[in-house]
PyMOL Python script that loads the backbone (N, CA, C, O; Angstrom):
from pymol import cmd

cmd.read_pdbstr("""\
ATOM      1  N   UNK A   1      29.131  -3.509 -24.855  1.00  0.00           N
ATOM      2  CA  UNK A   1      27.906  -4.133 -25.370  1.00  0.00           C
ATOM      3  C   UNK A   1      28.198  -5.539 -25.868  1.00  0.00           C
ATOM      4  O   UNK A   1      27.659  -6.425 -25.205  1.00  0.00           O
ATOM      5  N   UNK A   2      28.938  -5.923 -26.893  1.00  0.00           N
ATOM      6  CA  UNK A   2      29.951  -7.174 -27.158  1.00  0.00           C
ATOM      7  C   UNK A   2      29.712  -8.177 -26.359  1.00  0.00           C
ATOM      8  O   UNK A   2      29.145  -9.258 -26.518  1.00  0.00           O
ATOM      9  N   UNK A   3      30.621  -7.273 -24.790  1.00  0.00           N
ATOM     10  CA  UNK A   3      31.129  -8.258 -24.007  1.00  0.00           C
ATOM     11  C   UNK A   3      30.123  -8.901 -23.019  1.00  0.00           C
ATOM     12  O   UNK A   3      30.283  -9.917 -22.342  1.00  0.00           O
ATOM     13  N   UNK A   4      28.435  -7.604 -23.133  1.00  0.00           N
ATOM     14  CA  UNK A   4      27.392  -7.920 -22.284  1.00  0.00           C
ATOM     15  C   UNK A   4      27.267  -9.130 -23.295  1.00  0.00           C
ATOM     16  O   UNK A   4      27.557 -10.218 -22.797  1.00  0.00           O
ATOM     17  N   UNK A   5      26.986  -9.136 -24.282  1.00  0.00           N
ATOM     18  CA  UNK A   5      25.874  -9.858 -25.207  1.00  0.00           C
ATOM     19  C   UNK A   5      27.132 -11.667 -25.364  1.00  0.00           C
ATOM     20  O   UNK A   5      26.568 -12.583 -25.962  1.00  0.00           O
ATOM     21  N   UNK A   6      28.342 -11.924 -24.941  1.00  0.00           N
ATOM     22  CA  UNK A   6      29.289 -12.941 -25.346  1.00  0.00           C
ATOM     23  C   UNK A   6      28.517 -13.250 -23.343  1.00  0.00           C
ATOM     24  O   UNK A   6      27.787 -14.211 -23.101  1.00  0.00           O
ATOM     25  N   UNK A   7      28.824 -12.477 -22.533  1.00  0.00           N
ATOM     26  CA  UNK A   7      28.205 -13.275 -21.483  1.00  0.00           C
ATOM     27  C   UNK A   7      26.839 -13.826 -21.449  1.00  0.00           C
ATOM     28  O   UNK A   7      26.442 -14.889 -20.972  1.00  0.00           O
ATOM     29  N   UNK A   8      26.138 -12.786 -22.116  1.00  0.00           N
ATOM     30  CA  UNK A   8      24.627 -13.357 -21.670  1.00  0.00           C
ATOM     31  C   UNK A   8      24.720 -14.982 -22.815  1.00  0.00           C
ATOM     32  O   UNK A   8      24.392 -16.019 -22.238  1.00  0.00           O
ATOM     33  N   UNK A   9      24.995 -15.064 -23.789  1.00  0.00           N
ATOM     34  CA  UNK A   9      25.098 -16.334 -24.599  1.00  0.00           C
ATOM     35  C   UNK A   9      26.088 -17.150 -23.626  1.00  0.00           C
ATOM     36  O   UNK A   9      25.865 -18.356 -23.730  1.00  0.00           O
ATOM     37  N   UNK A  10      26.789 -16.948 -23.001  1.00  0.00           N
ATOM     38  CA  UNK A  10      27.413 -18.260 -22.361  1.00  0.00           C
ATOM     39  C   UNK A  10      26.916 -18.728 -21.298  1.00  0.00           C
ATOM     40  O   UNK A  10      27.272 -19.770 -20.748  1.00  0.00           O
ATOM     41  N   UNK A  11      25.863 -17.814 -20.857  1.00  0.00           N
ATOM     42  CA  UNK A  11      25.325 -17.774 -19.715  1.00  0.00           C
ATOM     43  C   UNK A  11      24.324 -18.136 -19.895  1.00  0.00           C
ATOM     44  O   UNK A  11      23.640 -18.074 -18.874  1.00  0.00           O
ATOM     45  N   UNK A  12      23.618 -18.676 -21.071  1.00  0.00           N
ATOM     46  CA  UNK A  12      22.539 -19.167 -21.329  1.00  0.00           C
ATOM     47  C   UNK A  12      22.940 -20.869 -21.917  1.00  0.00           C
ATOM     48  O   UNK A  12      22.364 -21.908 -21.594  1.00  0.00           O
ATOM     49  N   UNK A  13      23.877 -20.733 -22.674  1.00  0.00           N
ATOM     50  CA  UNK A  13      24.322 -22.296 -22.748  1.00  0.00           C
ATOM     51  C   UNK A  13      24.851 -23.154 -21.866  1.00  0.00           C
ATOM     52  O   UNK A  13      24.830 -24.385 -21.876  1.00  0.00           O
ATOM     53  N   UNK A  14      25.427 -22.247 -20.944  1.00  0.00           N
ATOM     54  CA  UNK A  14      25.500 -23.364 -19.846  1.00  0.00           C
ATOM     55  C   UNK A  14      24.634 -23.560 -19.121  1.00  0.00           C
ATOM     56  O   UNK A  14      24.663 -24.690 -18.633  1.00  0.00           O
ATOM     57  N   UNK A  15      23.550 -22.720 -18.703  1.00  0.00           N
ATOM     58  CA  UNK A  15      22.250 -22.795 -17.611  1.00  0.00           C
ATOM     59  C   UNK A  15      22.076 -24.085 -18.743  1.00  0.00           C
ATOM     60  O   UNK A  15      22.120 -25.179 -18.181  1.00  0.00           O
ATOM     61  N   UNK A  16      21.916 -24.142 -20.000  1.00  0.00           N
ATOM     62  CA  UNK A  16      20.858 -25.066 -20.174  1.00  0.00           C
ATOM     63  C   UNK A  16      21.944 -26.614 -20.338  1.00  0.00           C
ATOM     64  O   UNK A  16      21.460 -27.704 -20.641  1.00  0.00           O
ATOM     65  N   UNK A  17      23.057 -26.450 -20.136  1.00  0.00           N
ATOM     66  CA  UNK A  17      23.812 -27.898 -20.248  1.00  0.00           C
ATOM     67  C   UNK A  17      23.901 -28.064 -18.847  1.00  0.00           C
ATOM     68  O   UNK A  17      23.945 -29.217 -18.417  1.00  0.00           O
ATOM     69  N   UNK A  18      23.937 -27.049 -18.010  1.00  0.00           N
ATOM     70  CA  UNK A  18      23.598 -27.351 -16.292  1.00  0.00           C
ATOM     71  C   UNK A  18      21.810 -28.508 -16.340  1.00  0.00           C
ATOM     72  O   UNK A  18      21.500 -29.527 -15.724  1.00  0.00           O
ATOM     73  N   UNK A  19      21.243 -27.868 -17.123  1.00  0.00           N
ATOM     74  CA  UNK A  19      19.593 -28.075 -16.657  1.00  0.00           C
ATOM     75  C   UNK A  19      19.758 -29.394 -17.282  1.00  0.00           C
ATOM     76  O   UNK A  19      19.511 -30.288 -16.472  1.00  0.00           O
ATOM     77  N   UNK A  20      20.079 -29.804 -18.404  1.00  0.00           N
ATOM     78  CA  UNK A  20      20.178 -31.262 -19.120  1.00  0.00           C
ATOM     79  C   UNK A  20      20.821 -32.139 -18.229  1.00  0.00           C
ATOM     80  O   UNK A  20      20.374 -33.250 -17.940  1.00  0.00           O
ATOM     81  N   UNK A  21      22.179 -31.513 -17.654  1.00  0.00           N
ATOM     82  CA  UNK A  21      23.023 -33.210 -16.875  1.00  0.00           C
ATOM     83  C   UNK A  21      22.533 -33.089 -15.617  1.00  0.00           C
ATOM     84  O   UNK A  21      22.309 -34.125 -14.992  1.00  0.00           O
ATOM     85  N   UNK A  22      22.280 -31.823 -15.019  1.00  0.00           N
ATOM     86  CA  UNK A  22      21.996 -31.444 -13.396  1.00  0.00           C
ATOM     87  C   UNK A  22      20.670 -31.261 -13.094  1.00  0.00           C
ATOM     88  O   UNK A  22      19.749 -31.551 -13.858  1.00  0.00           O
ATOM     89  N   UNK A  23      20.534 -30.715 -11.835  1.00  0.00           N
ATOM     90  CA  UNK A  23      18.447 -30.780 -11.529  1.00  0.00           C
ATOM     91  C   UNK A  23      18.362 -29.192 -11.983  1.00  0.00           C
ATOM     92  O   UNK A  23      19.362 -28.586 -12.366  1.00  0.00           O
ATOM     93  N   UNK A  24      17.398 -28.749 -11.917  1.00  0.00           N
ATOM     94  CA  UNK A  24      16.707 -27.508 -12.200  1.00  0.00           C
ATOM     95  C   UNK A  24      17.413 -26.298 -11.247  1.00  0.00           C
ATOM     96  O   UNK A  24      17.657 -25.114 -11.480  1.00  0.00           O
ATOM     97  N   UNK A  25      17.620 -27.143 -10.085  1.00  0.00           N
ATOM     98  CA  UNK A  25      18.094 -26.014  -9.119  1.00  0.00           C
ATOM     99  C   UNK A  25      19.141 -25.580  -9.482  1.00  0.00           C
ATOM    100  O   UNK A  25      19.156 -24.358  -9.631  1.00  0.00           O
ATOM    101  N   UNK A  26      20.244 -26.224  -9.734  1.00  0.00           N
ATOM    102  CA  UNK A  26      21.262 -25.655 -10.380  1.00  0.00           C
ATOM    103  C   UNK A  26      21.460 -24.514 -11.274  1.00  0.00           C
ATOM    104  O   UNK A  26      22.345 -23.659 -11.236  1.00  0.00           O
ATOM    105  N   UNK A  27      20.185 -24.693 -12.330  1.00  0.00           N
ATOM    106  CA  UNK A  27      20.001 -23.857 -12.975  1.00  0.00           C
ATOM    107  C   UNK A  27      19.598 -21.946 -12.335  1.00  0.00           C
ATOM    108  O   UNK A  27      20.058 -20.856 -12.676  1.00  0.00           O
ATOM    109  N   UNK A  28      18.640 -22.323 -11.399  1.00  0.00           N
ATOM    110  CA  UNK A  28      18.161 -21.396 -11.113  1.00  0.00           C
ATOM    111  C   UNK A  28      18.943 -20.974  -9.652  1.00  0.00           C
ATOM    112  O   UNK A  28      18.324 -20.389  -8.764  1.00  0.00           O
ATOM    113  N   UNK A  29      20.528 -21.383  -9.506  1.00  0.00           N
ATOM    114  CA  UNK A  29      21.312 -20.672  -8.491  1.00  0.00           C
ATOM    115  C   UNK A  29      22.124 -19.958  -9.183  1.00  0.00           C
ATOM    116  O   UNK A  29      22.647 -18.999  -8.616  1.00  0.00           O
ATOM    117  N   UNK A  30      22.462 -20.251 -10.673  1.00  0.00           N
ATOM    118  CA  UNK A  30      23.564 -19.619 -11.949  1.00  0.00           C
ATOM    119  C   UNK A  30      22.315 -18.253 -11.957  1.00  0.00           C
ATOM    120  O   UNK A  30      22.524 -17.066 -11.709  1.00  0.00           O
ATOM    121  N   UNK A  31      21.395 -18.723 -12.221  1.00  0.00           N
ATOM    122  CA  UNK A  31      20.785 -17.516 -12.757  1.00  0.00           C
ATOM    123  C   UNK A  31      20.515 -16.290 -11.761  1.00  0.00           C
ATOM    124  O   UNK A  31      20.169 -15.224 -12.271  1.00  0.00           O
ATOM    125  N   UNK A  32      20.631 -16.365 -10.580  1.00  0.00           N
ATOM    126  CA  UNK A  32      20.453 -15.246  -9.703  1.00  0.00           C
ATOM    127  C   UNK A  32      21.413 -14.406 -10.028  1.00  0.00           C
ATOM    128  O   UNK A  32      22.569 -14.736 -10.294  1.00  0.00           O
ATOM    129  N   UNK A  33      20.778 -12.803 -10.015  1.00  0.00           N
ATOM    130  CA  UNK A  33      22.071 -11.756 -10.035  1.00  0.00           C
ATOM    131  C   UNK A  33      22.671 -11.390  -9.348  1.00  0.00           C
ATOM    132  O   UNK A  33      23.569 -10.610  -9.664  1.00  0.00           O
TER     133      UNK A  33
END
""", "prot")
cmd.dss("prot")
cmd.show_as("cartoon", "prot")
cmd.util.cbc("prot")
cmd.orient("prot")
């Protein structure tokens, strides 16, 4: 559970430092499961 919840937070700070320096798409190719 930990280790779900340490990915989903890193996995959300980088989508969004992807979305700030990079285009949107980027964002939304990290995010596919």
């Amino acid at each position: 559970m930990l280790q779900f919840l340490l990915g989903f937070t890193l996995g959300n700070v980088v989508g969004m430092y992807l979305a700030q320096n990079y285009q949107v798409s980027s964002l939304s190719l990290l995010s596919v499961p």
